[in-house]
N, C-alpha and C positions, 0 to 999 in steps of 0.2 A: 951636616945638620939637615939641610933641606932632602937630604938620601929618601930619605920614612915619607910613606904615604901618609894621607889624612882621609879621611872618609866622613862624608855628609849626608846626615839626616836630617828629612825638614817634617816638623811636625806642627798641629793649629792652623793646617792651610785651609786657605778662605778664597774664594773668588770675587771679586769687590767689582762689580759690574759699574756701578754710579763711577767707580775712579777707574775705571780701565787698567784694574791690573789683578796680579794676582800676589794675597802677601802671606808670609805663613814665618815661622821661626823656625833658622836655623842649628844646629848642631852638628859641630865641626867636630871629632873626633881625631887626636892627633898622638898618639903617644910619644913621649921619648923625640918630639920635637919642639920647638918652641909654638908662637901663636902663628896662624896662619896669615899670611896678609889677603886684603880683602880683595886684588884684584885675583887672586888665586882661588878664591872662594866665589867670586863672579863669574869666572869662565868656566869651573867646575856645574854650575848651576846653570848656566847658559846649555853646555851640555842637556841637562837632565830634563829641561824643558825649551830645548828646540829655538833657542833665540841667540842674539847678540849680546855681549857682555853689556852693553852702553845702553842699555836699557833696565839692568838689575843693578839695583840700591841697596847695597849692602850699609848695616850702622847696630848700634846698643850692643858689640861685641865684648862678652865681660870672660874672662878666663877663673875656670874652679880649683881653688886653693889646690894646690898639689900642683897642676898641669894636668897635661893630656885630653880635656874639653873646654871647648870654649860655647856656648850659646849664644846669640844674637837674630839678629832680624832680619827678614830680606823683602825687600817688592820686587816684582818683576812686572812690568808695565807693555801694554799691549803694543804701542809703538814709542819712539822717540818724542814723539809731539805731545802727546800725552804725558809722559817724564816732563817735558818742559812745562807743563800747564799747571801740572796738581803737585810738585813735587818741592821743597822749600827750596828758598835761593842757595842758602847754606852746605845743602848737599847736591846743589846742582856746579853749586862750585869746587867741589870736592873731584866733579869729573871734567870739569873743565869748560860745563856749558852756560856758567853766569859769569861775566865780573862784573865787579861793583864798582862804580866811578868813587874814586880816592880822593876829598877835599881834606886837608888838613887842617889840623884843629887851630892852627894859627889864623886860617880864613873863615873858619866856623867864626870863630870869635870876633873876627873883625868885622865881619855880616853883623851880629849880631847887637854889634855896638851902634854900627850905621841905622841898624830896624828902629833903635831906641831915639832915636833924632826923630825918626818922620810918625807922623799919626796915618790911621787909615788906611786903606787901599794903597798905598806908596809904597808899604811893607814889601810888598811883591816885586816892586817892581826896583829895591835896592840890590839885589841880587843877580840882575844880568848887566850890570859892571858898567851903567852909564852914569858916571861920577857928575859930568857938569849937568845934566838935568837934576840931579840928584841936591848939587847945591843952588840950582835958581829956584827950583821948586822951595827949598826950607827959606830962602832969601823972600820970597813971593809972598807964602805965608803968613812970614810974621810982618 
């Protein structure tokens, strides 16, 4: 399956000076093989304009009824830092260059229950897990 070449054309390219990069739509041209993955399509384009894969953001890849093309989107960004600055967390985590701190909804919710006890400014400060201030402080109050 993966035998059959694919061939890229990029058309609507644009130079985007304010974001440091360069974005334009792709078209993957594949026949008689499935869809391409996208890291296959980044190094192909890394190619064709002289850079590193970990820099172009590939995404919106939609395949036309039948096979054999698919259309989507590319940026390729002037350096790495730049990708980090302007580029969403969502597809920075796709390569590997965000996580997200994981609270679980069990402590969301029990945050939230604790916020509803305190008035004010206190709100804030239920949240970084100092329990017995937490109870002199509403003891104080009333």
């Amino acid at each position: 399956m993966g035998d059959s070449t694919c061939t890229l054309r990029t058309r609507k390219f644009l130079t985007n000076r304010l974001l440091c990069r360069k974005q334009m739509v792709v078209d993957v041209l594949h026949p008689g093989r499935a869809t391409v993955p996208k890291t296959e399509i980044r190094e192909k384009l890394a190619k064709v304009y002289k850079t590193t894969p970990d820099v172009i953001f590939c995404f919106g890849f939609k395949t036309q009824f039948g096979g054999g093309k698919t259309t989507g989107f590319a940026l390729v960004y002037d350096t790495l830092d730049f990708a980090k600055k302007y580029e969403p967390k969502h597809r920075l985590g796709r390569h590997g260059l965000y996580e997200k701190k994981k609270v679980t909804r069990k402590q969301r919710k029990e945050r939230k229950n604790r916020q509803k006890k305190v008035r004010g400014t206190a709100k804030a400060k239920i949240g970084t897990g100092k329990k017995v201030s937490f109870y002199l402080y509403i003891f104080t109050k009333r």
